[in-house]
VOBAKE-967978 format. One record per residue: residue number from 0; x, y negated, z of N, C-alpha, C in turn. Coordinates in nm, 2 decimals, padded with zeros to 4 digits. Example, Ala and Ser with C-alpha at 12.3 -4.5 7.8 and 13.67 -1.06 7.14 Angstrom:
0, 01.32, 00.57, 00.78, 01.23, 00.45, 00.78, 01.32, 00.33, 00.78
1, 01.28, 00.22, 00.71, 01.37, 00.11, 00.71, 01.29, 00.00, 00.79
% end
This chain:
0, -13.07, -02.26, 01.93, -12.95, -02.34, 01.96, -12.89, -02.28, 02.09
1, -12.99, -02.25, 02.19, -12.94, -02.21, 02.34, -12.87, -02.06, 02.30
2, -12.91, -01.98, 02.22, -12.87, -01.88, 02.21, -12.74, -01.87, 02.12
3, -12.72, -01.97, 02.04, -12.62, -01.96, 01.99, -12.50, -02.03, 02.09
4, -12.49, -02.08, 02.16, -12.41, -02.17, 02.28, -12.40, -02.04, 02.36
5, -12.47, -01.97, 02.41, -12.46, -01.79, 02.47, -12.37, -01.72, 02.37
6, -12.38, -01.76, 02.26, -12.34, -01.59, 02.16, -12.15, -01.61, 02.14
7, -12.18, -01.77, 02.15, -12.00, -01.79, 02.12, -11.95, -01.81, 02.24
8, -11.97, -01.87, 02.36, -11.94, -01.82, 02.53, -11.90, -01.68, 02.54
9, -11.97, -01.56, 02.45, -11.98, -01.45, 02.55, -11.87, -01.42, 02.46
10, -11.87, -01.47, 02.32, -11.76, -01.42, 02.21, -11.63, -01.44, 02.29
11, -11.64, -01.62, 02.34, -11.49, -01.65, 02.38, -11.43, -01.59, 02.51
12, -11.57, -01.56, 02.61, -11.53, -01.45, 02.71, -11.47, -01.36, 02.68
13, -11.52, -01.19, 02.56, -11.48, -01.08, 02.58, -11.34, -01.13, 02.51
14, -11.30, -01.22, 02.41, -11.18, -01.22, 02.34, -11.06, -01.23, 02.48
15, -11.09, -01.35, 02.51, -11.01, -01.38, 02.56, -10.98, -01.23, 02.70
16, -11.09, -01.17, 02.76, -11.06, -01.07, 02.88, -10.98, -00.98, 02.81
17, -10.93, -00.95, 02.67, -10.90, -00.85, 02.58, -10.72, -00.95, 02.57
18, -10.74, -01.05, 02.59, -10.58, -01.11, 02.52, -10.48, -01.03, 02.65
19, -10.37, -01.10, 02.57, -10.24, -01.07, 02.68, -10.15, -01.16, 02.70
20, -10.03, -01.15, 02.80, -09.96, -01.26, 02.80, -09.87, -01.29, 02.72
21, -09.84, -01.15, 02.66, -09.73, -01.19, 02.55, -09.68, -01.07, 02.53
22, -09.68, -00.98, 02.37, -09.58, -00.89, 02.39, -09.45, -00.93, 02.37
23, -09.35, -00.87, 02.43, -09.19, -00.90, 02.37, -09.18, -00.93, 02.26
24, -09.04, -01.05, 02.23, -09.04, -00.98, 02.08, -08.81, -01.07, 02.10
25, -08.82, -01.01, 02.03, -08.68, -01.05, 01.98, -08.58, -00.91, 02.02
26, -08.46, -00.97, 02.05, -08.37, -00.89, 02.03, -08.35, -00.78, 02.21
27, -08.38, -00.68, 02.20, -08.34, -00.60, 02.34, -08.28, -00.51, 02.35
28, -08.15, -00.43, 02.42, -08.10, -00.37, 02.44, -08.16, -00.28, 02.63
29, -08.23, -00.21, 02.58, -08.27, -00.10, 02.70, -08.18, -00.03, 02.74
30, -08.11, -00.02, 02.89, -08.02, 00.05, 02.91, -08.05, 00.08, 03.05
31, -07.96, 00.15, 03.14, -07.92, 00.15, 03.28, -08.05, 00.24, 03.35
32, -08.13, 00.17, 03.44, -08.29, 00.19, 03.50, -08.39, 00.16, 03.42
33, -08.41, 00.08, 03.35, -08.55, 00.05, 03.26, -08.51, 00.16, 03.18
34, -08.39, 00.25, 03.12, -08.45, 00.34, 03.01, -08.44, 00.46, 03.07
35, -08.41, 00.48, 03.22, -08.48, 00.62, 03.30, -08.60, 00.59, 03.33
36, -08.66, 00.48, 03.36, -08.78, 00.46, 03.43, -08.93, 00.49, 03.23
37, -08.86, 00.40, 03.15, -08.88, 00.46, 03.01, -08.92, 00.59, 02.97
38, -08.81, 00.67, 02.99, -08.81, 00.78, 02.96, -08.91, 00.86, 03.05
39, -08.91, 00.82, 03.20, -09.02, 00.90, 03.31, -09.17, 00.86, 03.23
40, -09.21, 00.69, 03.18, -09.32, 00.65, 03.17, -09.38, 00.76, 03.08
41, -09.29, 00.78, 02.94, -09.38, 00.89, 02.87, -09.34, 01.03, 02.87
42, -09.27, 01.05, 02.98, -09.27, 01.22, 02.98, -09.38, 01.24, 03.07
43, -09.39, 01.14, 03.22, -09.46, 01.19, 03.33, -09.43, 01.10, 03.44
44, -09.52, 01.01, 03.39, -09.51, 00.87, 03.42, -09.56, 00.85, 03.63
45, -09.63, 00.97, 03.67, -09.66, 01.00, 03.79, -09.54, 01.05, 03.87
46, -09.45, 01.13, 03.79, -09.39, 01.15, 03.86, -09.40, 01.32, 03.93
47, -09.27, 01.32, 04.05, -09.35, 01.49, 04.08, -09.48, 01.51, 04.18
48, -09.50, 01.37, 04.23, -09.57, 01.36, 04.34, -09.71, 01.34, 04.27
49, -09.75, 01.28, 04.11, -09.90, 01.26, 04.06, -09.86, 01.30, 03.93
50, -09.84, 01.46, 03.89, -09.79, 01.53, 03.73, -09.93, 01.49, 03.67
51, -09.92, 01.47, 03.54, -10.02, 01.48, 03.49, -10.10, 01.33, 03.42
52, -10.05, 01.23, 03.47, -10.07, 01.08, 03.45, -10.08, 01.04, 03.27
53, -10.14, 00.95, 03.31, -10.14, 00.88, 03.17, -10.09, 00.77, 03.16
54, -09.98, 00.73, 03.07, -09.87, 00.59, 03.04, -09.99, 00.49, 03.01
55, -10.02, 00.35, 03.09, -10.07, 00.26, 03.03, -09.98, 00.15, 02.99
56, -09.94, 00.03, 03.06, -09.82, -00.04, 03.02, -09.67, -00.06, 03.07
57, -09.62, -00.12, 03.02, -09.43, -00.09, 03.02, -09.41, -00.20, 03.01
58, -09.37, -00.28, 03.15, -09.30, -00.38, 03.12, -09.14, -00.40, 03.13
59, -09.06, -00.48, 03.05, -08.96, -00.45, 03.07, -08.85, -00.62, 03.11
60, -08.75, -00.64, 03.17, -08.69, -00.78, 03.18, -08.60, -00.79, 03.05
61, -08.61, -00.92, 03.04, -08.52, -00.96, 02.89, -08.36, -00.91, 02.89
62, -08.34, -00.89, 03.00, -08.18, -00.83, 02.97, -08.18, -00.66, 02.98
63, -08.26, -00.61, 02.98, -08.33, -00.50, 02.89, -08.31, -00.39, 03.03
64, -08.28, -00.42, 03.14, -08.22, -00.33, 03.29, -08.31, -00.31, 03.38
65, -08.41, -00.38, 03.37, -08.49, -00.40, 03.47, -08.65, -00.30, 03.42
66, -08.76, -00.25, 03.51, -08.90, -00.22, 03.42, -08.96, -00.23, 03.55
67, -09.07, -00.21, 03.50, -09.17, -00.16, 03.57, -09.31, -00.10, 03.50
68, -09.41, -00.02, 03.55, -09.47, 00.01, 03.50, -09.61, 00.05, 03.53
69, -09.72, 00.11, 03.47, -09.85, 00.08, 03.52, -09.89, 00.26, 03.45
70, -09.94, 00.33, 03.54, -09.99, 00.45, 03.47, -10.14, 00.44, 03.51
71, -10.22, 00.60, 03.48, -10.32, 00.59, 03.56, -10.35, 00.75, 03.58
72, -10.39, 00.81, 03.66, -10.37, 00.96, 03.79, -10.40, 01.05, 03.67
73, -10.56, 00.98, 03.62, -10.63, 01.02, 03.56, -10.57, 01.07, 03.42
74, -10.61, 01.18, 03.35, -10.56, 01.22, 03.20, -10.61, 01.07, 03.12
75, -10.75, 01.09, 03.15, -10.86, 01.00, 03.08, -10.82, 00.87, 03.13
76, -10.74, 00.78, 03.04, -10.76, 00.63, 03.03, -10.90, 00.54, 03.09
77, -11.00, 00.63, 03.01, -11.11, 00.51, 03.05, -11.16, 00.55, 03.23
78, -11.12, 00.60, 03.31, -11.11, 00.66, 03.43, -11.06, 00.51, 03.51
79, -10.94, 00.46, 03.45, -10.86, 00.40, 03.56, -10.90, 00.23, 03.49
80, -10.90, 00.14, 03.61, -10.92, -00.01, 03.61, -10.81, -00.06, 03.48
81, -10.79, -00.11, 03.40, -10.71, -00.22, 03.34, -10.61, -00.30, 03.43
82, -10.50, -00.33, 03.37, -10.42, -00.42, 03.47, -10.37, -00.53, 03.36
83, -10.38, -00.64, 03.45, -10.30, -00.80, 03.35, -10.23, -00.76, 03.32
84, -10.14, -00.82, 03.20, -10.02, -00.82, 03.15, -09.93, -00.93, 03.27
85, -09.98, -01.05, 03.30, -09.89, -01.14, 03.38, -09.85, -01.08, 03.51
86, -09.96, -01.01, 03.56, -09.92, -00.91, 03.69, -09.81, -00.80, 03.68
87, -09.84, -00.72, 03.56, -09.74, -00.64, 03.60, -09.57, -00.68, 03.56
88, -09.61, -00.81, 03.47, -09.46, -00.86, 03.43, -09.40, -00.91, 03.61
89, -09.49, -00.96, 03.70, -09.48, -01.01, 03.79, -09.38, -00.94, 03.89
90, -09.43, -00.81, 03.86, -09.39, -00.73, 03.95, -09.27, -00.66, 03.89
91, -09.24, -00.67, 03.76, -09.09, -00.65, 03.72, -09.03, -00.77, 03.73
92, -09.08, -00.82, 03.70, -08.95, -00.94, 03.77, -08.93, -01.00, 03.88
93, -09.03, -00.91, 03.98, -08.93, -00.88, 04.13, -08.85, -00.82, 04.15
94, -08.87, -00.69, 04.09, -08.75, -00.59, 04.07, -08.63, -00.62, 04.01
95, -08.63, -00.78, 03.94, -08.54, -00.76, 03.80, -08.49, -00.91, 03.89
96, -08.47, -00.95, 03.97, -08.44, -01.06, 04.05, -08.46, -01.19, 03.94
97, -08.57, -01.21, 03.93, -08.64, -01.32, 03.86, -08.61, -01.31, 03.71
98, -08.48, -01.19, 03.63, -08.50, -01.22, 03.47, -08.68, -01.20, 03.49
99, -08.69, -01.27, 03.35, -08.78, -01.22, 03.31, -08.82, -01.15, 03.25
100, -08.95, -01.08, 03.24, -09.02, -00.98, 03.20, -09.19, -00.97, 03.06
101, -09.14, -00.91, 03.01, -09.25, -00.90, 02.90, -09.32, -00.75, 02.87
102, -09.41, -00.76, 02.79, -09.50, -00.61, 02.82, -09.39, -00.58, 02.67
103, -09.34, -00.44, 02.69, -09.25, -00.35, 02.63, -09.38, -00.26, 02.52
104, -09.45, -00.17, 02.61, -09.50, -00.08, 02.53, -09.65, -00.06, 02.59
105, -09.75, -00.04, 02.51, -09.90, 00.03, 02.59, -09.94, 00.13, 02.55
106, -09.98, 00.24, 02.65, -09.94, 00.38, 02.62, -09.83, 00.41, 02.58
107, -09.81, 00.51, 02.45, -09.67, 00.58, 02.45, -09.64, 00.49, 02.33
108, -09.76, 00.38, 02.29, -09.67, 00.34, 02.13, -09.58, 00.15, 02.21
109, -09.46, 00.13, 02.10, -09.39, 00.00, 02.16, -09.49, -00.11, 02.10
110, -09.53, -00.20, 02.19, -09.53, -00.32, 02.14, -09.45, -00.46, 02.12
111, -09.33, -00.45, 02.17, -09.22, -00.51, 02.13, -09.22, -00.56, 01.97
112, -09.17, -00.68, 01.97, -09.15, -00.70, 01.82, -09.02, -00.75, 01.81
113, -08.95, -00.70, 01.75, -08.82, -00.69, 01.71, -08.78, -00.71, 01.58
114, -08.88, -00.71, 01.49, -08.83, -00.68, 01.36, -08.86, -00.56, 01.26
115, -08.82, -00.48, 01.39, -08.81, -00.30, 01.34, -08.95, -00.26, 01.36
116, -08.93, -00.24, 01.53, -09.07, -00.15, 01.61, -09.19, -00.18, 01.53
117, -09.24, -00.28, 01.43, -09.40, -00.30, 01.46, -09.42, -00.29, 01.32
118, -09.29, -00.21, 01.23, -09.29, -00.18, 01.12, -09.28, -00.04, 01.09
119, -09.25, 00.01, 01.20, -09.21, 00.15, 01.19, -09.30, 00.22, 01.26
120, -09.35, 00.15, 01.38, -09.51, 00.21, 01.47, -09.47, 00.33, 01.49
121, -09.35, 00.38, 01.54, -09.34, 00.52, 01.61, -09.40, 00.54, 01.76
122, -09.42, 00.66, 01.76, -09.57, 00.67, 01.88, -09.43, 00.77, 01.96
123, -09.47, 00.78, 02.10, -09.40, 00.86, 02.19, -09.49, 01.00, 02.21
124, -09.44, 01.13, 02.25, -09.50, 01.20, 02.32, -09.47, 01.26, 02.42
125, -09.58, 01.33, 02.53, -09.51, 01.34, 02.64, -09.40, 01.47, 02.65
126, -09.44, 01.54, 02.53, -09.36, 01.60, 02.50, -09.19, 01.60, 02.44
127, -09.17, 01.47, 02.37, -09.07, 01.47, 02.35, -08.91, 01.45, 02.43
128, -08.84, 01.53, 02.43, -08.70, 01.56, 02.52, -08.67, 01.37, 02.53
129, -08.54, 01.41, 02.60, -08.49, 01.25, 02.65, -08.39, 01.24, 02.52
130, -08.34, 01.31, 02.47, -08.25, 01.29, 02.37, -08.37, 01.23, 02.20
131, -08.46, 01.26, 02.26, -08.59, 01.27, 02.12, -08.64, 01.08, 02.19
132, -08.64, 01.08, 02.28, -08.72, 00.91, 02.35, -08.57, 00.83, 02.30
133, -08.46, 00.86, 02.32, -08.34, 00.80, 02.29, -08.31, 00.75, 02.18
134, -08.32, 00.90, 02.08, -08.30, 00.87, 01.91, -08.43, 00.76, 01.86
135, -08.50, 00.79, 01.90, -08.62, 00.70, 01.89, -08.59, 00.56, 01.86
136, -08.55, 00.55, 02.04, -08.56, 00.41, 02.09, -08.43, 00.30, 01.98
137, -08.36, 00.42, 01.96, -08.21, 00.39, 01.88, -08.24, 00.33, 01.71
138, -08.33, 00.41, 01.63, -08.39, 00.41, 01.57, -08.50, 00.28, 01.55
139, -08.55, 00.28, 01.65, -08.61, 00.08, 01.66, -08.52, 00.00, 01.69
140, -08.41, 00.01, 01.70, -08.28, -00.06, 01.78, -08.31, -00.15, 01.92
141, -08.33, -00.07, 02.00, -08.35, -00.11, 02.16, -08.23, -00.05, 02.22
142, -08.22, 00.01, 02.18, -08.09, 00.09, 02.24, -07.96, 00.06, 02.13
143, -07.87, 00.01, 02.17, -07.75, -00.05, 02.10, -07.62, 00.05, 02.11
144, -07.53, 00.06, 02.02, -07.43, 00.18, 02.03, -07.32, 00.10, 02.04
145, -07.22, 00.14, 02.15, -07.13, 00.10, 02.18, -07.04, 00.11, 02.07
146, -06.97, -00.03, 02.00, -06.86, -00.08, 01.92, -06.77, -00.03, 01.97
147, -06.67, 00.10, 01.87, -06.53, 00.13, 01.92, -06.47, -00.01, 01.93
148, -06.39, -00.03, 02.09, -06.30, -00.14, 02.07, -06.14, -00.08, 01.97
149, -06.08, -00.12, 01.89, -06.01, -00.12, 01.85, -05.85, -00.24, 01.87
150, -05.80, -00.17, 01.87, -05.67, -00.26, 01.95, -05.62, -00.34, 01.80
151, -05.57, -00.42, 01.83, -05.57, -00.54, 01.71, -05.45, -00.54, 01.65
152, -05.42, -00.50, 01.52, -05.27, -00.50, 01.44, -05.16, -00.57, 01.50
153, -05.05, -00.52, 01.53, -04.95, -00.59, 01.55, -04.94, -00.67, 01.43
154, -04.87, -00.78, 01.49, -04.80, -00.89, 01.39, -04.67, -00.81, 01.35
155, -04.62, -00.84, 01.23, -04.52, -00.83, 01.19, -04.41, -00.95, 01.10
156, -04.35, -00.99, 01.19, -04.26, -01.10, 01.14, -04.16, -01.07, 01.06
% end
């Protein structure tokens, strides 16, 4: 009995150390700084100062402008600590003057749910050009194409 009261404790522990705060989901248009800072996470998410990094999470603010993000030095993932999802939303949405913030992507694949992304499960590489992260992102429709405005028929009396 005591060990069964242990076995579902330790169950509800590791589940729960494994949950998140929430991935995104609905409608986002990525634009401005979140889709340079985007584009850095999975080409070379260190930067010139630490080349060589590995993308862990991508948070991004709901009005799709704002990110922030979490790498680690190391090639090897299992090298570097874990980080909350609530923390690092935290810290984009200092940057993002209080919008809010939800986890975008872990590693190079999106976890966004939109509809599209979690049907289509396209993976990033660090290899691929900015115009290749773009068509991509366009492609899961995060990235939105500007509507020619069109000037509106004259009337004719």
């Amino acid at each position: 009995m005591i060990k069964k009261k242990i076995l579902i404790f330790f169950f509800i522990i590791v589940n729960n150390s494994y949950s998140y705060a929430g991935y995104g989901s609905g409608d986002l248009n990525i634009s401005g700084n979140a889709l340079n800072w985007f584009i850095q996470y999975v080409q070379n998410p260190g930067g010139k100062k630490n080349p060589g990094g590995s993308p862990m999470k991508f948070s991004v603010s709901s009005d799709g402008k704002y990110a922030w993000y979490y790498y680690c030095k190391a090639r090897n993932t299992h090298r570097c600590a874990p980080i909350v999802d609530t923390e690092l939303n935290k810290k984009c949405e200092k940057q993002s003057f209080g919008s809010e913030c939800q986890i975008f992507a872990v590693g190079r694949s999106i976890k966004w749910r939109n509809g599209i992304a979690e049907n289509k499960k396209l993976k990033f590489k660090s290899s691929d050009s900015r115009q290749e992260i773009i068509a991509k992102l366009s492609d899961l429709n995060f990235i939105k194409k500007e509507e020619k405005k069109t000037k509106p028929d004259k009337k004719i009396k």
